[in-house]
ROPA-179558 format. One line per 8 residues: number of its first residue (from 1); their letters; for each residue x, y, z of C-alpha. Coordinates in steps of 0.25 Angstrom, whole numbers, plus 5000, padded with zeros to 4 digits. Layout:
<pts>
NUM) a) X/Y/Z | ... $
</pts>
This chain:
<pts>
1) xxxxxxxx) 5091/4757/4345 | 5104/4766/4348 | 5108/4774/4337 | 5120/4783/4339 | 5130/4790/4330 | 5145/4790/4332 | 5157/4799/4326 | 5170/4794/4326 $
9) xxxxxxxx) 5183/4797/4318 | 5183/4783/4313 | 5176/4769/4312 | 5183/4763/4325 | 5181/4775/4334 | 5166/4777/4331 | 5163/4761/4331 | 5171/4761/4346 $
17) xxxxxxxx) 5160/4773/4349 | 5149/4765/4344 | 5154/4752/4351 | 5157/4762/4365 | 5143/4768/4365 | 5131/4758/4357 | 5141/4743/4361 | 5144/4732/4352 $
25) xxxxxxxx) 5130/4730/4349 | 5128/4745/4339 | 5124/4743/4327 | 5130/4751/4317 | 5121/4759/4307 | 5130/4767/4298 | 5142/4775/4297 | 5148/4784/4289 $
33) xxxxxxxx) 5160/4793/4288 | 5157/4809/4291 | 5166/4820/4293 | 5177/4819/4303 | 5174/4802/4304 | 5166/4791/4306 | 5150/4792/4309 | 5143/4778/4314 $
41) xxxxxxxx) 5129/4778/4317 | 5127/4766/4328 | 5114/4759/4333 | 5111/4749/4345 | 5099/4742/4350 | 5091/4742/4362 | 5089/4729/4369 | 5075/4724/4366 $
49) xxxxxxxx) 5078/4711/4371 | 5080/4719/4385 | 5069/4728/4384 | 5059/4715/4380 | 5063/4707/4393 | 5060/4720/4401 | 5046/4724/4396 | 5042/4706/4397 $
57) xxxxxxxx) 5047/4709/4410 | 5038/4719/4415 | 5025/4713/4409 | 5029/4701/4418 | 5029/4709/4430 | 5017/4716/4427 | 5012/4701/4425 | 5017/4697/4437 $
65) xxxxxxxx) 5010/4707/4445 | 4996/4708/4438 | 4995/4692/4444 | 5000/4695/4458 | 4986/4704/4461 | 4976/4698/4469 | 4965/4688/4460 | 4953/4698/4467 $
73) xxxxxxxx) 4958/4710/4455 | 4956/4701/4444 | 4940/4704/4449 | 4941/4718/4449 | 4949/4723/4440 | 4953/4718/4424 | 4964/4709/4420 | 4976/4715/4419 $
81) xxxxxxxx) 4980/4719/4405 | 4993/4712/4398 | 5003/4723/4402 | 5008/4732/4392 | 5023/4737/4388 | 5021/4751/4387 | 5032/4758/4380 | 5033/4773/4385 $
89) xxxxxxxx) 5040/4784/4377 | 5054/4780/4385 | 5066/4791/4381 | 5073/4777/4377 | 5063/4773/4367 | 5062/4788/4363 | 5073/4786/4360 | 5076/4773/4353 $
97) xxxxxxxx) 5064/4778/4343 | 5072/4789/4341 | 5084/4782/4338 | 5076/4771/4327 | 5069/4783/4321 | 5084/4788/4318 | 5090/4774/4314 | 5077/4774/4303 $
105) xxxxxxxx) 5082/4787/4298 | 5096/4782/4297 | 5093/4771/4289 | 5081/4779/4280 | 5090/4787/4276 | 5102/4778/4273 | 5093/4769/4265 | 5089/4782/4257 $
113) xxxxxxxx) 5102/4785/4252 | 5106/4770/4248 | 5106/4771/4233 | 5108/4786/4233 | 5121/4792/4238 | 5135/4786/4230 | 5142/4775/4238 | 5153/4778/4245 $
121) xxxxxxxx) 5164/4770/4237 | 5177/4771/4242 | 5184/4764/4230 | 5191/4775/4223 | 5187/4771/4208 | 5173/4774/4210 | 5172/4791/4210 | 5182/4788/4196 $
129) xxxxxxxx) 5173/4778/4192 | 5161/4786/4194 | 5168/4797/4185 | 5171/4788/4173 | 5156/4783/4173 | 5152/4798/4174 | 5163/4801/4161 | 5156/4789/4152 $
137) xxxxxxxx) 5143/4798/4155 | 5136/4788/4162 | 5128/4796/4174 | 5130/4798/4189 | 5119/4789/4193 | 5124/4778/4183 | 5139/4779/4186 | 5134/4775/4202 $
145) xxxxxxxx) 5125/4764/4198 | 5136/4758/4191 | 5148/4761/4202 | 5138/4756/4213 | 5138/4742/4206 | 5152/4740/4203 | 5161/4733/4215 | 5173/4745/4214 $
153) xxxxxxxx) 5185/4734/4215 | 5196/4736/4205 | 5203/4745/4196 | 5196/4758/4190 | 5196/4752/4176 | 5190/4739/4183 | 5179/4746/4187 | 5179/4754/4176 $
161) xxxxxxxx) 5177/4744/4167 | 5167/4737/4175 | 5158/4749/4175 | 5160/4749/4160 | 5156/4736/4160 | 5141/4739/4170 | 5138/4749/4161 | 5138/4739/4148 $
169) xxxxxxxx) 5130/4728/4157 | 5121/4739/4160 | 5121/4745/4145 | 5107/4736/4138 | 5110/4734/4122 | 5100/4729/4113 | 5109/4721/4104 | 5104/4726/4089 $
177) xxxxxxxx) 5093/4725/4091 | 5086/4734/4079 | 5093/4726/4070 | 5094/4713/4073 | 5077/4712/4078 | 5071/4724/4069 | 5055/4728/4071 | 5051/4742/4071 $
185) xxxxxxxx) 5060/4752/4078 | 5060/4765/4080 | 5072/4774/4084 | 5067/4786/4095 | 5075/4798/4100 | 5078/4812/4100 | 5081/4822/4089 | 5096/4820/4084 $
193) xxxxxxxx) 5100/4806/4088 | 5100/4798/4076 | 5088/4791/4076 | 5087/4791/4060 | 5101/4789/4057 | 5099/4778/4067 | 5086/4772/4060 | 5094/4772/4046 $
201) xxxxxxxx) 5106/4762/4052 | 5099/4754/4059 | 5090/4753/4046 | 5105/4751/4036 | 5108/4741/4047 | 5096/4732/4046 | 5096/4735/4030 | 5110/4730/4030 $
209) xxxxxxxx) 5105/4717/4037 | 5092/4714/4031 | 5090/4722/4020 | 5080/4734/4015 | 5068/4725/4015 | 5071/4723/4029 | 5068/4738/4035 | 5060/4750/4037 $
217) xxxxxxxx) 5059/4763/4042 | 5049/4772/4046 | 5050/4787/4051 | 5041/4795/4062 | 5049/4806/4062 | 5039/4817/4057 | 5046/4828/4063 | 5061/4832/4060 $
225) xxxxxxxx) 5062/4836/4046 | 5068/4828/4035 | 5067/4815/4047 | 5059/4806/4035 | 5070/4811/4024 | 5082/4806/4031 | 5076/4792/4035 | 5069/4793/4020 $
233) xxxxxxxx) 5083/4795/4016 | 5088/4782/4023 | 5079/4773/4020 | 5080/4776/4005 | 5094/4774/4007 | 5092/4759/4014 | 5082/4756/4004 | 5070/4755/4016 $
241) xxxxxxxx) 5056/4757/4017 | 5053/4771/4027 | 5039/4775/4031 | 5035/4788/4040 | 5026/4789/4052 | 5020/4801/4058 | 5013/4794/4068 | 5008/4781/4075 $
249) xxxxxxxx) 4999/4777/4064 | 5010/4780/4053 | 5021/4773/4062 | 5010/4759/4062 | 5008/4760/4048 | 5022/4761/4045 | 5028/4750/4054 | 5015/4740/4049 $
257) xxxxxxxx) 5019/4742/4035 | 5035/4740/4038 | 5030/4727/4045 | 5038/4718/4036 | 5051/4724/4039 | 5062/4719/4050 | 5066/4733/4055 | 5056/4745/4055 $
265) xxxxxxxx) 5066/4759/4060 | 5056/4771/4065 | 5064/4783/4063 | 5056/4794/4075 | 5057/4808/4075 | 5067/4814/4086 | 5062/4821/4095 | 5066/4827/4109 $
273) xxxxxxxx) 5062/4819/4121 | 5055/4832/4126 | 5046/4832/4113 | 5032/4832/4115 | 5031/4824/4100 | 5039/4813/4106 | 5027/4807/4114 | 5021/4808/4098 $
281) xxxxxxxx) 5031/4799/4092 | 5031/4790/4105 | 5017/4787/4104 | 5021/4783/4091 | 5031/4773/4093 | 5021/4766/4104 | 5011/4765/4094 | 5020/4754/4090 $
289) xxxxxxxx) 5029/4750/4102 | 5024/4735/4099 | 5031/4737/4086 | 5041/4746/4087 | 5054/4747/4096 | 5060/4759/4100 | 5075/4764/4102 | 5080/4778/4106 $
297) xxxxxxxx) 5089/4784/4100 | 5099/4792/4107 | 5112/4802/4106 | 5124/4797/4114 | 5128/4812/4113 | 5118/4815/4123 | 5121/4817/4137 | 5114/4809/4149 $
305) xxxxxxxx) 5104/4819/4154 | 5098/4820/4138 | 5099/4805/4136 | 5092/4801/4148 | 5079/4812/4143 | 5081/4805/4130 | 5079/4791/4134 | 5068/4795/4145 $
313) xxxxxxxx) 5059/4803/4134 | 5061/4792/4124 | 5056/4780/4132 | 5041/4782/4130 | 5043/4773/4119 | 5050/4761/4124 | 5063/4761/4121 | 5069/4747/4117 $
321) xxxxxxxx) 5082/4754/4115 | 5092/4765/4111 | 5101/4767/4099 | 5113/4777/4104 | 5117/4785/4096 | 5129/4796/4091 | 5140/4787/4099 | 5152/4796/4091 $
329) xxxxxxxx) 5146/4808/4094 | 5146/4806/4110 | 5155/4810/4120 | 5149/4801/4131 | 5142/4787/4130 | 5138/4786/4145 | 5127/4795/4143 | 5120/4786/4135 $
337) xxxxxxxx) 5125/4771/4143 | 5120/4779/4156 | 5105/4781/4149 | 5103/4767/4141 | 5107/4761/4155 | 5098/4770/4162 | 5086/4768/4155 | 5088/4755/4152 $
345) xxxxxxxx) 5089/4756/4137 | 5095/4748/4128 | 5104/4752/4117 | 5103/4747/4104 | 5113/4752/4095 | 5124/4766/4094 | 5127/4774/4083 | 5139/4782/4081 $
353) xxxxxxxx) 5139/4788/4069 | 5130/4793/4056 | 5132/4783/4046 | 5123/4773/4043 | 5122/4763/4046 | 5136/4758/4052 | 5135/4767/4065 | 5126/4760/4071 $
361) xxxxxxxx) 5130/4749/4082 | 5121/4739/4090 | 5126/4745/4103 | 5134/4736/4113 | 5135/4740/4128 | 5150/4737/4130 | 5151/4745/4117 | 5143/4757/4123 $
369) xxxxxxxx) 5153/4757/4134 | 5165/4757/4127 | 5160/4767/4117 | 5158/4775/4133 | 5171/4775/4137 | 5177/4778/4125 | 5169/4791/4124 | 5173/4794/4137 $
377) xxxxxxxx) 5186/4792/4136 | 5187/4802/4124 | 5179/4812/4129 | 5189/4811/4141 | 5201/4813/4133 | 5196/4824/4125 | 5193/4832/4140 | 5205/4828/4142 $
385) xxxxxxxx) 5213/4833/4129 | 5203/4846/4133 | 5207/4848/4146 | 5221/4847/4142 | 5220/4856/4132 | 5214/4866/4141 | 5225/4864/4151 | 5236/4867/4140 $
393) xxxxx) 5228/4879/4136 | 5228/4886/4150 | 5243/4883/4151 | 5246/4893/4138 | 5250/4880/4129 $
</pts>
C-alpha cells in the first residue's frame, strides 16, 4: 500500500493531485482543512493479483527444470525439495512496511480521539445553544452529550425546546413515593439542608392522609445540640410517637417496636461528606438496609462541584432517592438536574420554603425544567439590570 499526503487550496485541486499521481483507483483516508487549505491523506494498493501469478510462475520453472536432469541423479543425490518463495528485504517491501506501520498509526490515533474532541458542527445555533445549556448550570461534559444527540434542524427555540425536553426524559422521578408506599425511611445529608424540617412535612403530610396512629419518627442525631428538641417539638405538635437511637442496636429496637406503623421517618445527623463519623451513622443504616430506604437530602443552593462530592460521599448507603431542597433560595436549578442525571438518582420530592407542611412537592421532571429556565431567566435579567446600572454609572448619570 501507497500512502501519500497532498496540499491544495481547495477540494478539486487536491483530488485532481490525488487522481494525477496515485489514478482513479486511491483510496482516500482522511481530509481535513489546515492552514492556507485543503490537506487529503490518499492510499492505493499494490497488485497482489500480479505479484501472485509471478511468484506460481517461477516455482513452475524451477519445476520444470528439476525434472529435465538426467534419471542417474536421482541415485546420487536427494529429491529436490519443494521450492521455496523467499522474500528478501527488497527497498519496495521496506518500503510498503513502512507505509502500513504509518496507515496503523493514522487510524490508532483517529479512533483514539473519537468521543473525545467536540464535533465540528457547522450549524450556527450550536456554540449558542451550548452557552444556554451552560447558563441553566448544567456542565461542560453534559451540555455535549445532550448536543451530540439532537439532529440540529430547525429554529434555535426549536432546538431549545427539544433539549429542554431530553433533559426531562433523562430527569428519573420517583412519583410520591414516601407517601403513597411508607416503610421505614430515613432522610441522609449534610449539615444545613433541611433534613428535619423535611422529616416534619413529610410526617404532617402522611398525618393529614392517614392519621396520627399512622406514623412514627425516630431520631439518630446524637450529635448537633438541641437536634432531639426540635423534632421532639414536632412530633408533639403532630400528636406522634418519636424514639432516639445512638447506634445500630438503638436503631433495631426502635424500628421493631414502631413495626405496626405505615411510615417510620429516621431523622440522622448532618454531617459533612468528609467526616470521619459518617462511616459510623452509615454502618448504622446498613444494619437495616433490608428495612429501611434511604433519600439524600440536598441544597439546590449548591454549586455543581459541591453537589457532585455530596452525592458521591453519600452513596455508601444505597440511595433510593433524593429530596431537593431550598428551590426559592437558588439562583441555578441546573446544578442540581446535571448531578441527579449524572448519577442516576431519582428525585422524590422539592421544597421551597419553611412552612410545614405545604412546601413540600412530589417533584415532577418537566416541572424541574421549567422551574430551570425560569431561574435562569431571572438571574439573567438581574445581570442585566447590573450591568446597565454599571454602564449608567460610568457615564456620570
Amino acid at each position: 500500500m501507497k500512502i501519500k499526503r497532498f496540499f491544495a487550496a481547495d477540494v478539486r485541486s487536491a483530488m485532481r493531485m490525488v487522481r494525477e499521481e496515485l489514478g482513479e483507483d486511491a483510496v482516500i483516508l482522511s481530509n481535513r482543512r489546515v492552514n492556507g487549505g485543503i490537506e487529503i491523506i490518499s492510499a492505493i494498493d499494490y497488485d497482489e493479483n500480479a505479484l501472485r501469478r509471478e511468484v506460481q510462475q517461477e516455482h513452475a520453472r524451477d519445476t520444470q527444470r528439476a525434472s529435465s536432469r538426467p534419471r542417474i541423479d536421482d541415485v546420487h543425490h536427494p529429491a529436490p525439495t519443494k521450492p521455496q518463495v523467499i522474500w528478501n528485504e527488497e527497498p519496495a517491501l521496506m518500503e510498503m512496511r513502512g507505509e502500513i506501520k504509518t496507515l496503523r498509526g493514522l487510524l490508532e490515533s483517529q479512533l483514539a480521539g473519537i468521543g473525545r474532541a467536540e464535533p465540528e458542527r457547522p450549524h450556527p445555533f450550536y456554540q449558542t445553544l451550548k452557552q444556554r445549556l451552560a447558563m441553566l448550570g448544567l456542565g461542560s461534559s453534559m451540555a455535549r452529550e445532550l448536543l451530540e444527540s439532537l439532529a440540529l434542524e430547525g429554529s434555535e427555540e426549536e432546538l431549545w425546546r427539544r433539549l429542554l425536553g431530553k433533559i426531562a426524559v433523562k430527569l428519573a422521578v420517583t412519583d410520591d413515593d414516601i407517601l403513597n408506599h411508607g416503610g421505614a425511611v430515613a432522610l441522609v445529608g449534610p449539615t444545613g439542608v433541611g433534613k428535619t424540617t423535611t422529616v416534619a412535612k413529610l410526617a404532617s403530610r402522611f398525618v393529614m392522609r392517614h392519621g396520627a396512629r399512622s406514623v412514627a419518627l425516630i431520631s439518630t442525631d446524637s450529635y448537633r445540640i438541641g437536634a432531639h428538641e426540635q423534632l421532639k417539638a414536632y412530633a408533639r405538635i403532630l400528636d406522634v410517637p418519636i424514639r432516639f437511637a445512638n447506634n445500630a442496636a438503638g436503631l433495631q429496637s426502635a424500628l421493631d417496636y414502631f413495626c405496626d406503623k405505615r411510615l417510620v421517618l429516621i431523622d440522622t445527623a448532618g454531617m459533612s461528606q468528609r467526616d470521619l463519623r459518617l462511616s459510623e451513622q452509615f454502618s448504622v443504616l446498613k444494619s437495616e438496609s433490608e428495612r429501611v430506604r434511604s433519600y439524600l437530602v440536598a441544597s439546590t443552593t449548591s454549586r455543581l462541584s459541591g453537589l457532585q462530592e455530596v452525592v458521591r460521599g453519600f452513596q455508601g448507603v444505597n440511595l433510593a432517592g433524593c429530596i431537593l431542597t431550598k428551590m426559592d433560595e437558588s439562583t441555578c436549578l441546573g446544578h442540581a438536574l446535571d448531578v441527579v442525571i449524572r448519577h442516576r438518582l431519582p428525585v422524590a420530592y422539592v421544597s421551597d420554603g419553611q412552612r410545614v407542611p405545604e412546601d413540600l412537592q412530589p417533584a415532577r421532571a418537566h416541572t424541574l425544567v421549567s422551574r430551570s429556565v425560569a431561574v435562569m431567566q431571572e438571574s439573567t435579567d438581574l445581570l442585566d439590570d447590573e450591568m446597565s446600572g454599571v454602564r449608567l454609572n460610568e457615564a456620570g448619570y
